[in-house]
Backbone as XML, in Angstrom:
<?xml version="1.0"?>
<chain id="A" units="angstrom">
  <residue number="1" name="UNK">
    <atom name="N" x="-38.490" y="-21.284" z="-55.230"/>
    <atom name="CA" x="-37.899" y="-20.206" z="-55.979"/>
    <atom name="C" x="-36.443" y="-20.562" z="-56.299"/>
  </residue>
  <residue number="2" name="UNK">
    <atom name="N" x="-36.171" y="-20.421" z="-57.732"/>
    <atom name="CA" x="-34.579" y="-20.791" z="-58.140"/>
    <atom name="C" x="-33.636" y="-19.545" z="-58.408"/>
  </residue>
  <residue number="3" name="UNK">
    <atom name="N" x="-32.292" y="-19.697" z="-57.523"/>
    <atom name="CA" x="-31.826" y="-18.563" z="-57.708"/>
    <atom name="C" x="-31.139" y="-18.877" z="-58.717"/>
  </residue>
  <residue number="4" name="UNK">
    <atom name="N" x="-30.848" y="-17.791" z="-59.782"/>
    <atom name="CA" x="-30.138" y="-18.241" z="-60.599"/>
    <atom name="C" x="-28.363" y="-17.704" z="-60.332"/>
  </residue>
  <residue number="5" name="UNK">
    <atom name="N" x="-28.019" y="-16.827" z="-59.625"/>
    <atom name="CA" x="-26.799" y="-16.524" z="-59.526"/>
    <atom name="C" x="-26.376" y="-16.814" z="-58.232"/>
  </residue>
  <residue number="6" name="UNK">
    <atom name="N" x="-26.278" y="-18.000" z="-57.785"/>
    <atom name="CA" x="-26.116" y="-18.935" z="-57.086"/>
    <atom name="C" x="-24.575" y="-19.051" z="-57.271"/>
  </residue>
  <residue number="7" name="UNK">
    <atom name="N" x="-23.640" y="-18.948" z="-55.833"/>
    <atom name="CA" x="-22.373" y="-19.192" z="-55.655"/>
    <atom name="C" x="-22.298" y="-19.576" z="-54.590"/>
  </residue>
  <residue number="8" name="UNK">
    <atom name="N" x="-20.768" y="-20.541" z="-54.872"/>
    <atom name="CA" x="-20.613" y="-21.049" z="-53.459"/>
    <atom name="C" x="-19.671" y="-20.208" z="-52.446"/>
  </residue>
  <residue number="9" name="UNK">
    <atom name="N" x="-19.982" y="-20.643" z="-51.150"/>
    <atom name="CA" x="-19.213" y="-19.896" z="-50.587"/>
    <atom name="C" x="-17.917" y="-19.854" z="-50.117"/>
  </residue>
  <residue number="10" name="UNK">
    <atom name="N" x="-17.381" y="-21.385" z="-50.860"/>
    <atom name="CA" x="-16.145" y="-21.768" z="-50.668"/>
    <atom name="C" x="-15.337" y="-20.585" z="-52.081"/>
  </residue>
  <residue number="11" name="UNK">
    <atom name="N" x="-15.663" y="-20.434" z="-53.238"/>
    <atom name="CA" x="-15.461" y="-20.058" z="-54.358"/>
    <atom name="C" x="-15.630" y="-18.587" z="-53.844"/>
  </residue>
  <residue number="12" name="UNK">
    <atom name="N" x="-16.470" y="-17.830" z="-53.467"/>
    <atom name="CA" x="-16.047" y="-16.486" z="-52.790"/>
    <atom name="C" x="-15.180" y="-15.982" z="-51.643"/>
  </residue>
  <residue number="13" name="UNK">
    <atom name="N" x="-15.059" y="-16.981" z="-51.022"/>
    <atom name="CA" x="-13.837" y="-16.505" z="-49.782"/>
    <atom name="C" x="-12.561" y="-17.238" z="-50.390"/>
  </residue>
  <residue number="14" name="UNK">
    <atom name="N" x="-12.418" y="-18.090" z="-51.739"/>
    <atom name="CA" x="-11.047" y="-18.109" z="-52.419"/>
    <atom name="C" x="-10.777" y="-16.571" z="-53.346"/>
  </residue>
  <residue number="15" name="UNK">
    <atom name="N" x="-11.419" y="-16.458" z="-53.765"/>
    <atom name="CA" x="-11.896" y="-15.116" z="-54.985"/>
    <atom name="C" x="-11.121" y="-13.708" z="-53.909"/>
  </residue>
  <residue number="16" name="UNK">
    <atom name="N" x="-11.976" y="-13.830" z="-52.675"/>
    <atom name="CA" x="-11.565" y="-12.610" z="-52.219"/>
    <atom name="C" x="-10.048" y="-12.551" z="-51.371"/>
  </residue>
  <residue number="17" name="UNK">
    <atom name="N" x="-9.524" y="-13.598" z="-51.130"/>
    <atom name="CA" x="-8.318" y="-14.229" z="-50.865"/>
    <atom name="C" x="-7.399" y="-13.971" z="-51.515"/>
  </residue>
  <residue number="18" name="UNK">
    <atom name="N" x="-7.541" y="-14.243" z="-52.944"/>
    <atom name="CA" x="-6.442" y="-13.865" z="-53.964"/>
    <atom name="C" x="-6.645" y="-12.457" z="-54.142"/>
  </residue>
  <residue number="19" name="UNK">
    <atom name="N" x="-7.610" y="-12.386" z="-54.244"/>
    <atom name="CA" x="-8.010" y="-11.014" z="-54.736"/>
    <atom name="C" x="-6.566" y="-9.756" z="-53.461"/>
  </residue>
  <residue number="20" name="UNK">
    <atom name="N" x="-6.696" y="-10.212" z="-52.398"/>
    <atom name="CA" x="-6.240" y="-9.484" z="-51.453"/>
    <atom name="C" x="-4.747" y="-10.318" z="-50.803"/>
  </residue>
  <residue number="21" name="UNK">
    <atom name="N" x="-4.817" y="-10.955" z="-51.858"/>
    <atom name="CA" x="-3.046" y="-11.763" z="-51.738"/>
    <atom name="C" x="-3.006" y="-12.259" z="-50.203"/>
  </residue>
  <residue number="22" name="UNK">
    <atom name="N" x="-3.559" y="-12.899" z="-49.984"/>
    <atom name="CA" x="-3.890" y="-13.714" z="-48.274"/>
    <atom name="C" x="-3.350" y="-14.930" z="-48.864"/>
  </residue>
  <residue number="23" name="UNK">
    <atom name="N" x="-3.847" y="-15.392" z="-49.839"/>
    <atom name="CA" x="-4.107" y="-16.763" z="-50.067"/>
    <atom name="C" x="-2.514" y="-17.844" z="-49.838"/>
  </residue>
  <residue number="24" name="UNK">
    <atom name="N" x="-1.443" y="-17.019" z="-50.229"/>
    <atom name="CA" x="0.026" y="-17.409" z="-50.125"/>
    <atom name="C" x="0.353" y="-17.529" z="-48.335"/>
  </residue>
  <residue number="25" name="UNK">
    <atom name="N" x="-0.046" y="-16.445" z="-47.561"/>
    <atom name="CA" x="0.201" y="-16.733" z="-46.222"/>
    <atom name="C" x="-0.795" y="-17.534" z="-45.461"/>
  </residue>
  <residue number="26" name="UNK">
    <atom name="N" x="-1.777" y="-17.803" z="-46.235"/>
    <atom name="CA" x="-2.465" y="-18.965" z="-45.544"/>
    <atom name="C" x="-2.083" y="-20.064" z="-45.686"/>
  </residue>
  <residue number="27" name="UNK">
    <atom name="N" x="-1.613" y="-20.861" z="-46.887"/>
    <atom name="CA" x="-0.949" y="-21.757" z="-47.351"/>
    <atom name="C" x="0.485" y="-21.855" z="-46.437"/>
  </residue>
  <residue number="28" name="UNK">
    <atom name="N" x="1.186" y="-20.612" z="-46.321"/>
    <atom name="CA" x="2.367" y="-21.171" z="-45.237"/>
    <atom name="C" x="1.851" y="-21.574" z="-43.905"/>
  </residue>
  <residue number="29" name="UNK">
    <atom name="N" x="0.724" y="-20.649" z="-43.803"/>
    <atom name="CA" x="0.528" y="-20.789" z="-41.996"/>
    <atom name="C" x="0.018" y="-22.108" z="-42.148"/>
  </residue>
  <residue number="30" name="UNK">
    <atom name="N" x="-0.226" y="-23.175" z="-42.990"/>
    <atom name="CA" x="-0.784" y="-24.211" z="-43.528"/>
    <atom name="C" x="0.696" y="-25.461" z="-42.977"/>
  </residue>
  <residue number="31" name="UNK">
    <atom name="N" x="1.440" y="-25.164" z="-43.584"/>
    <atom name="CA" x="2.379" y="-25.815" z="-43.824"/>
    <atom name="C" x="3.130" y="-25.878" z="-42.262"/>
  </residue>
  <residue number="32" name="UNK">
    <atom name="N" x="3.106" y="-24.510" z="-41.496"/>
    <atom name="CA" x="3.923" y="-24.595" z="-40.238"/>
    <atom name="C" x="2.379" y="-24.950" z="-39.136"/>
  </residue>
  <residue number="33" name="UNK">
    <atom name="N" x="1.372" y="-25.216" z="-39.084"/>
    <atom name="CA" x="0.241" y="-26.096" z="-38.538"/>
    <atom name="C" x="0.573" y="-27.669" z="-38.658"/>
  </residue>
  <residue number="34" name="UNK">
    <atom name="N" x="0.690" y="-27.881" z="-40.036"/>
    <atom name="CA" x="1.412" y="-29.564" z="-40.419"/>
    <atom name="C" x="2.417" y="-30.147" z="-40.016"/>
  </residue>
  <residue number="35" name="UNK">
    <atom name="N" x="3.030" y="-28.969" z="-39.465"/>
    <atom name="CA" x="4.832" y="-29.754" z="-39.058"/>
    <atom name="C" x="4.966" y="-31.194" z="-38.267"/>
  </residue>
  <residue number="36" name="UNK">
    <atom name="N" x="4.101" y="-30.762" z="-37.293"/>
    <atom name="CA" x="4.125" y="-32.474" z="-36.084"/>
    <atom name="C" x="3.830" y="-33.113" z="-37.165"/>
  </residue>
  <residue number="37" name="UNK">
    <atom name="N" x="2.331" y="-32.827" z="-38.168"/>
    <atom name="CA" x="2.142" y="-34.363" z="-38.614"/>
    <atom name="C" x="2.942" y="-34.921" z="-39.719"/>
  </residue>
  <residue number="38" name="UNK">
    <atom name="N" x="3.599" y="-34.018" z="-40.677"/>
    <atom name="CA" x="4.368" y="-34.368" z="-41.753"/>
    <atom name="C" x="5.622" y="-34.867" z="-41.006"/>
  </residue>
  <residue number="39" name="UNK">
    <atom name="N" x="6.227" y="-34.432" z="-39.790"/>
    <atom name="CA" x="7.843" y="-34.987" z="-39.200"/>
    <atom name="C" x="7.350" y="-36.180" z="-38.117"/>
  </residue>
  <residue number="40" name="UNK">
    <atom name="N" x="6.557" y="-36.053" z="-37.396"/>
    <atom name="CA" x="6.332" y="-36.684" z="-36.044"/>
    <atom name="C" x="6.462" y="-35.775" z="-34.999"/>
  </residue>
  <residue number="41" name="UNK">
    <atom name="N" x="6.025" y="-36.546" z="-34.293"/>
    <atom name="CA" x="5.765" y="-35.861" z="-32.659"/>
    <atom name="C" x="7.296" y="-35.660" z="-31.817"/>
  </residue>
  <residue number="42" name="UNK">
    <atom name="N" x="8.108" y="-36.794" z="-32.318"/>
    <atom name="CA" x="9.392" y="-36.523" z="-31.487"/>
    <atom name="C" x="10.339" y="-35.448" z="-31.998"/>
  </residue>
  <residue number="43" name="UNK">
    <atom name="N" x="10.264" y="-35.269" z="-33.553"/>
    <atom name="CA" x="10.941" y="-34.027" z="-34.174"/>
    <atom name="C" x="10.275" y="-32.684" z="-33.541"/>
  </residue>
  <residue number="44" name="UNK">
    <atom name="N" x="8.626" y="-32.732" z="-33.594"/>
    <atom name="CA" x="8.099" y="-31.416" z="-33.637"/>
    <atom name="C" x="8.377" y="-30.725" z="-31.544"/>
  </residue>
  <residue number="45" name="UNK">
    <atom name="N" x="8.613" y="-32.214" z="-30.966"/>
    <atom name="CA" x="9.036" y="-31.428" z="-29.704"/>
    <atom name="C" x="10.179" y="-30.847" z="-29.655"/>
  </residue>
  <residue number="46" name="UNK">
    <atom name="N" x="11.349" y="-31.324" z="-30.229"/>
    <atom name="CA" x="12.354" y="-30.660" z="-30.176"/>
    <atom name="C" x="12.106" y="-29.249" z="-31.034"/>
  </residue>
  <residue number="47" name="UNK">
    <atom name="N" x="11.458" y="-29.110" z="-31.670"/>
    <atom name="CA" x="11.419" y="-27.668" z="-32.652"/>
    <atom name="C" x="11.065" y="-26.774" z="-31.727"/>
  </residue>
  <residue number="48" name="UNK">
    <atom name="N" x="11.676" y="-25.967" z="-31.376"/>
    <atom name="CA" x="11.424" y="-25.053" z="-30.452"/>
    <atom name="C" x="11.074" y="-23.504" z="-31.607"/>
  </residue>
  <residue number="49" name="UNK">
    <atom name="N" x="11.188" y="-22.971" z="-32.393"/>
    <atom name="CA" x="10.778" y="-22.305" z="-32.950"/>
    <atom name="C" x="10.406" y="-22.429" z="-34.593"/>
  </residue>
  <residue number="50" name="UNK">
    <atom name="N" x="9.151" y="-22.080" z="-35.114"/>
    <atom name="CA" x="9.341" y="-22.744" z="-36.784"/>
    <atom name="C" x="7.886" y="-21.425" z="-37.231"/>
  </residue>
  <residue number="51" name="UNK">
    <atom name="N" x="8.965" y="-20.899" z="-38.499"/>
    <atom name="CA" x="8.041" y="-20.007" z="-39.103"/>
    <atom name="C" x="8.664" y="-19.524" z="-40.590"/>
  </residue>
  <residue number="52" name="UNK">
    <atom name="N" x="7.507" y="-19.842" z="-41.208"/>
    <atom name="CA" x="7.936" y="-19.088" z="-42.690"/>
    <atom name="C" x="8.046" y="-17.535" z="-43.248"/>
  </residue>
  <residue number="53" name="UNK">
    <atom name="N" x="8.812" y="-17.445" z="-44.335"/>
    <atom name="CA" x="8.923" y="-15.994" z="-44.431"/>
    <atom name="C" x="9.448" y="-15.989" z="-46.560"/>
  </residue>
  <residue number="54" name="UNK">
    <atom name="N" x="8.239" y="-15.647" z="-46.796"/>
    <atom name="CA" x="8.843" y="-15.834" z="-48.593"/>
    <atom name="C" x="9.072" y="-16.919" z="-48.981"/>
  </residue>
  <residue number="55" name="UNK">
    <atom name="N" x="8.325" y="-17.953" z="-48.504"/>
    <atom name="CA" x="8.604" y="-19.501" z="-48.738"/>
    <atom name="C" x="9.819" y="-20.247" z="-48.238"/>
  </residue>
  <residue number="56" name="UNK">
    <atom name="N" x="10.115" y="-19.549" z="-47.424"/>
    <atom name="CA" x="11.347" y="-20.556" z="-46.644"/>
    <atom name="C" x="11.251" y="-20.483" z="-44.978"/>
  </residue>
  <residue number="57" name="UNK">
    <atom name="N" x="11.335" y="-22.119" z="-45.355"/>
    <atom name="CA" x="11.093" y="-22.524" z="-43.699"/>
    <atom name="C" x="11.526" y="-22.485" z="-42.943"/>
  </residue>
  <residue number="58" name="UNK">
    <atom name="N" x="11.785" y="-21.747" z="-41.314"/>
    <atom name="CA" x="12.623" y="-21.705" z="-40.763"/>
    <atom name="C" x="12.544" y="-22.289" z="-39.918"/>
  </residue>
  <residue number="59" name="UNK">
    <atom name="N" x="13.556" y="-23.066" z="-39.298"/>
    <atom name="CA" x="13.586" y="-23.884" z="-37.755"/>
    <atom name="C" x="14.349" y="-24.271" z="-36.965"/>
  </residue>
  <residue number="60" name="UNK">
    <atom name="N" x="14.028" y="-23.989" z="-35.537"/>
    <atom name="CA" x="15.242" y="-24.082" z="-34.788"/>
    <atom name="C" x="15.296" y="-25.613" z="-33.649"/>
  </residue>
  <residue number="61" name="UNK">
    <atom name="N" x="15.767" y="-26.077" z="-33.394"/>
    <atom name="CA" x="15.930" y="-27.674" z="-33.181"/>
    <atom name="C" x="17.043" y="-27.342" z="-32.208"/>
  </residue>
  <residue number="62" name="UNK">
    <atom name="N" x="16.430" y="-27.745" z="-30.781"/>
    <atom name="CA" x="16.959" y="-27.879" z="-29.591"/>
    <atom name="C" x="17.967" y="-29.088" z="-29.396"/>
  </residue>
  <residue number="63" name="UNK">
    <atom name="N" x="18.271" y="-30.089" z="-30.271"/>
    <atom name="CA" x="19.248" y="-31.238" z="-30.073"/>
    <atom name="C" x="20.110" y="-30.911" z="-31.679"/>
  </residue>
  <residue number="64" name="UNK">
    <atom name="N" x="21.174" y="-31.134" z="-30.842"/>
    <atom name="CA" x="22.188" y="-30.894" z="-32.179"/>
    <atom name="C" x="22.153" y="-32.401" z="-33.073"/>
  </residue>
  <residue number="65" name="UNK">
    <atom name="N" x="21.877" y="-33.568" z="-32.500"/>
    <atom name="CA" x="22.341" y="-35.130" z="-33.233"/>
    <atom name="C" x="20.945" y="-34.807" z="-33.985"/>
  </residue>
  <residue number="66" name="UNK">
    <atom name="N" x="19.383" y="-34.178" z="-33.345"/>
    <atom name="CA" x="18.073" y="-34.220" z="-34.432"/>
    <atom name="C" x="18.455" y="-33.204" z="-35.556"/>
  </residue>
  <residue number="67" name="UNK">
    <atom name="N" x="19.018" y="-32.001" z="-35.392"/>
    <atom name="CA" x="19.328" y="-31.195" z="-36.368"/>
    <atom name="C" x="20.451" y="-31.231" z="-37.274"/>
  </residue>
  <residue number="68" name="UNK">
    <atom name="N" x="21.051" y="-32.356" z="-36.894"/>
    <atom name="CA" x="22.443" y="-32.894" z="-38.222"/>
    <atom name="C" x="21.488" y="-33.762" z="-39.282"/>
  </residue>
  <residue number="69" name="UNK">
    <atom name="N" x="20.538" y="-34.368" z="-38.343"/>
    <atom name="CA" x="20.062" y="-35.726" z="-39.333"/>
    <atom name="C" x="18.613" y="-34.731" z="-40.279"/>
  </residue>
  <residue number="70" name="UNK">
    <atom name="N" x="18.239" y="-33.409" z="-39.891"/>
    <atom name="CA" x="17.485" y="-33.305" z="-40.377"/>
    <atom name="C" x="18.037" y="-32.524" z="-41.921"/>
  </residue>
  <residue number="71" name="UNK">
    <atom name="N" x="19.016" y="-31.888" z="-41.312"/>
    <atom name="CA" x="20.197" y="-30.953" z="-42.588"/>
    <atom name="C" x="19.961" y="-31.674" z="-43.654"/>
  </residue>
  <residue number="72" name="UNK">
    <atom name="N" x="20.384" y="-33.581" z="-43.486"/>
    <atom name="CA" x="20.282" y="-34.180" z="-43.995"/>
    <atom name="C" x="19.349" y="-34.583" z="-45.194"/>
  </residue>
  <residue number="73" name="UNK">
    <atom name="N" x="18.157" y="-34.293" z="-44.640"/>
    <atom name="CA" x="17.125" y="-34.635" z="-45.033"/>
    <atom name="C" x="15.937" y="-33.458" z="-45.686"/>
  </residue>
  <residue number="74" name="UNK">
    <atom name="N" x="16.848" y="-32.351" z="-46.142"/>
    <atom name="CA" x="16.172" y="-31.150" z="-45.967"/>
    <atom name="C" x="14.911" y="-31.316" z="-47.296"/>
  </residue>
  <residue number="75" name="UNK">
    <atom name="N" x="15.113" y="-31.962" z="-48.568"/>
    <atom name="CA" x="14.410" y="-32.370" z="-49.572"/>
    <atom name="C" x="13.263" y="-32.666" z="-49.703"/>
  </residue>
  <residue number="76" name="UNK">
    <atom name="N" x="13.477" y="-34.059" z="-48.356"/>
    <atom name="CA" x="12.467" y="-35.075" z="-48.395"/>
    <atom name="C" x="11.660" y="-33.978" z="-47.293"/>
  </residue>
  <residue number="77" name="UNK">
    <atom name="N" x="12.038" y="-33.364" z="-46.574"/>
    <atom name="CA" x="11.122" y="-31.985" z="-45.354"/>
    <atom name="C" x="10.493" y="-31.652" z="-46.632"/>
  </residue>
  <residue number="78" name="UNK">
    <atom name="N" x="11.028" y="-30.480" z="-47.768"/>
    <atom name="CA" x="10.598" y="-29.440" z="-48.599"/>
    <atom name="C" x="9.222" y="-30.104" z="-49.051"/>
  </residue>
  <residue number="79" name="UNK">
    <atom name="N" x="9.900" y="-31.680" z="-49.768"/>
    <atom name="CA" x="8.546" y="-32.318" z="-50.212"/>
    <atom name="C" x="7.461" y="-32.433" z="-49.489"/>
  </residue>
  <residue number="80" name="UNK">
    <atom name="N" x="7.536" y="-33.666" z="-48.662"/>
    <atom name="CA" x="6.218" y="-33.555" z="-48.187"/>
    <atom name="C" x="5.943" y="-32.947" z="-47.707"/>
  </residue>
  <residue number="81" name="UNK">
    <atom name="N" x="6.086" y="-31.448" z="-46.861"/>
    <atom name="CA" x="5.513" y="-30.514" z="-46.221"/>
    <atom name="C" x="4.509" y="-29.898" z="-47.601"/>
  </residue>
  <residue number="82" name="UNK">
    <atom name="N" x="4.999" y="-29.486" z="-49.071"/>
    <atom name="CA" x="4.677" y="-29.416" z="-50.391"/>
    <atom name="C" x="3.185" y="-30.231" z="-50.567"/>
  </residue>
  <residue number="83" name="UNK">
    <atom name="N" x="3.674" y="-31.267" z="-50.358"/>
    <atom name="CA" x="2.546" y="-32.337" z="-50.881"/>
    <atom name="C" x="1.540" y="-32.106" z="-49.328"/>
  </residue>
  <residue number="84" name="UNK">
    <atom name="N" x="1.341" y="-32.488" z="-48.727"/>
    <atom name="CA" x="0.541" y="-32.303" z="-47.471"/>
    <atom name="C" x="-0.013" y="-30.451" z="-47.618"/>
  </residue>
  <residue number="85" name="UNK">
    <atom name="N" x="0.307" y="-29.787" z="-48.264"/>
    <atom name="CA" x="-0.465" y="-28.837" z="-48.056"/>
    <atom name="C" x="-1.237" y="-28.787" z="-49.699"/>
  </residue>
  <residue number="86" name="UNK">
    <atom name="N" x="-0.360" y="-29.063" z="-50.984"/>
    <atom name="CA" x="-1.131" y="-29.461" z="-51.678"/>
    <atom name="C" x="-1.008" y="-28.487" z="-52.902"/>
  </residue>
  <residue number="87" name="UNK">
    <atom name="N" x="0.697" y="-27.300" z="-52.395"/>
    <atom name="CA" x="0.644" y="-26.753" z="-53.322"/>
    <atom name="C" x="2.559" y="-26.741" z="-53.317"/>
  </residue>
  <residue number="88" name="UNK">
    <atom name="N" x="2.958" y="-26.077" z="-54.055"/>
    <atom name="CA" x="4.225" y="-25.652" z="-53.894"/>
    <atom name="C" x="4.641" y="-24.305" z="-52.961"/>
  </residue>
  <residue number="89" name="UNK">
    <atom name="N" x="4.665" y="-24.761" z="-51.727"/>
    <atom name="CA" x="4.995" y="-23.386" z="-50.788"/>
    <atom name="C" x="6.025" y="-23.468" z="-50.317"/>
  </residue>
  <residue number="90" name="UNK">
    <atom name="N" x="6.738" y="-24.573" z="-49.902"/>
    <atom name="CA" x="8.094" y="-24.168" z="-49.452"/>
    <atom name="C" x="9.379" y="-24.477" z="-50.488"/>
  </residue>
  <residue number="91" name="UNK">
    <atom name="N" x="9.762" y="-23.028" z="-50.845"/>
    <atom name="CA" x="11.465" y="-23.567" z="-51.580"/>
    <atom name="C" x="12.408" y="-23.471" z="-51.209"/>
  </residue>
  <residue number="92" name="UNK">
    <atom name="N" x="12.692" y="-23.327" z="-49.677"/>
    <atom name="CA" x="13.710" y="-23.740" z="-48.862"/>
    <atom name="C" x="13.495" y="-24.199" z="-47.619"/>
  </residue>
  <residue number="93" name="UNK">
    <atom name="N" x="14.865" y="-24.599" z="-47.028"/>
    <atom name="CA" x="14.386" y="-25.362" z="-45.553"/>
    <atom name="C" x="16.002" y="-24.745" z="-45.066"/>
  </residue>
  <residue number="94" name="UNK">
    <atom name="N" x="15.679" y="-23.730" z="-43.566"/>
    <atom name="CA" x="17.180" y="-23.275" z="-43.095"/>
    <atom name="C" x="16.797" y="-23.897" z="-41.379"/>
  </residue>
  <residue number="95" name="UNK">
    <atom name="N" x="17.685" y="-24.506" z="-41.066"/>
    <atom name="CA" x="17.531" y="-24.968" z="-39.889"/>
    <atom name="C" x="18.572" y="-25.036" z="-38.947"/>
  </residue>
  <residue number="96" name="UNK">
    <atom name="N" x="18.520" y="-24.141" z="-37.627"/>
    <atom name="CA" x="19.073" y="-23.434" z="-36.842"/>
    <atom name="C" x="19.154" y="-24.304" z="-35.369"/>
  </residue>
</chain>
């Protein structure tokens, strides 16, 4: 027997996602899950707290010499955290 109104079920739990505006805080909670692997393991131990809010990343960094060099580098964070999730979610980086 062929169904003809056949959907997938990846395409209905996106549908009802947007539909109910989830889909943006899943994508951050996306991005702060990735942190170890987009920085490394020795950055993500020092991060003692990291959470988004309206697309900006927040994080707090227990060594002051890791959190000068990361100030630094806040761009190359925005990007690939961006690219590794696959959309444009973070447009800032404040780090505490």
């Amino acid at each position: 027997m062929e169904r003809k109104n056949a959907v997938h079920i990846k395409s209905i739990i996106h549908d009802i996602l947007k539909k109910e505006s989830l889909d943006h805080k899943m994508l951050e909670n996306r991005v702060v899950r990735s942190w170890e692997k987009v920085i490394g393991k020795t950055v993500a131990r020092a991060t003692t707290n990291i959470y988004m809010y309206r697309g900006t990343l927040y994080l707090s960094i227990n060594s002051s010499v890791m959190r000068n060099e990361l100030l630094m580098l806040k761009d190359k964070i925005m990007h690939a955290l961006n690219e590794e999730v696959g959309h444009k979610v973070v447009t800032a980086v404040v780090i505490r």
